[in-house]
C-alpha positions in Angstrom: 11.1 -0.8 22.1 8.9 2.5 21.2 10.9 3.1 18.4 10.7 -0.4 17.1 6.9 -0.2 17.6 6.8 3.3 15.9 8.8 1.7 12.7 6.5 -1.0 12.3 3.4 1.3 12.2 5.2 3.1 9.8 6.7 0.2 8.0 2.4 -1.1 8.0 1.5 1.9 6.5 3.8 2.0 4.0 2.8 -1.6 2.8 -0.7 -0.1 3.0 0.0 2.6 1.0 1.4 -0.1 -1.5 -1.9 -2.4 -1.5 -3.9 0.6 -2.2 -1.2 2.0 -5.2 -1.0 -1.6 -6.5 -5.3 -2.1 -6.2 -5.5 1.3 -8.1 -3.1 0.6 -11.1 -5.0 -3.1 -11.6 -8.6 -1.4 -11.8 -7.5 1.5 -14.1 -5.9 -1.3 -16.3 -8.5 -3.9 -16.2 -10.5 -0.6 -17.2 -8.7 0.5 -20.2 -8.3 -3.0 -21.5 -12.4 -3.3 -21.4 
């Protein structure tokens, strides 16, 4: 059960980590289309 726990942190960060790569490319390209 603590390791299950520990692999969904992990597994929520890395989906975090995603949002945030995913956020980043769409502002740089809504930028350079501008």
């Amino acid at each position: 059960m603590y390791s299950q726990s520990c692999s969904s942190k992990r597994i929520r960060q890395h989906l975090h980590s995603i949002k945030v790569g995913l956020f980043l490319e769409g502002s740089i390209s809504m930028v350079t289309t501008v």
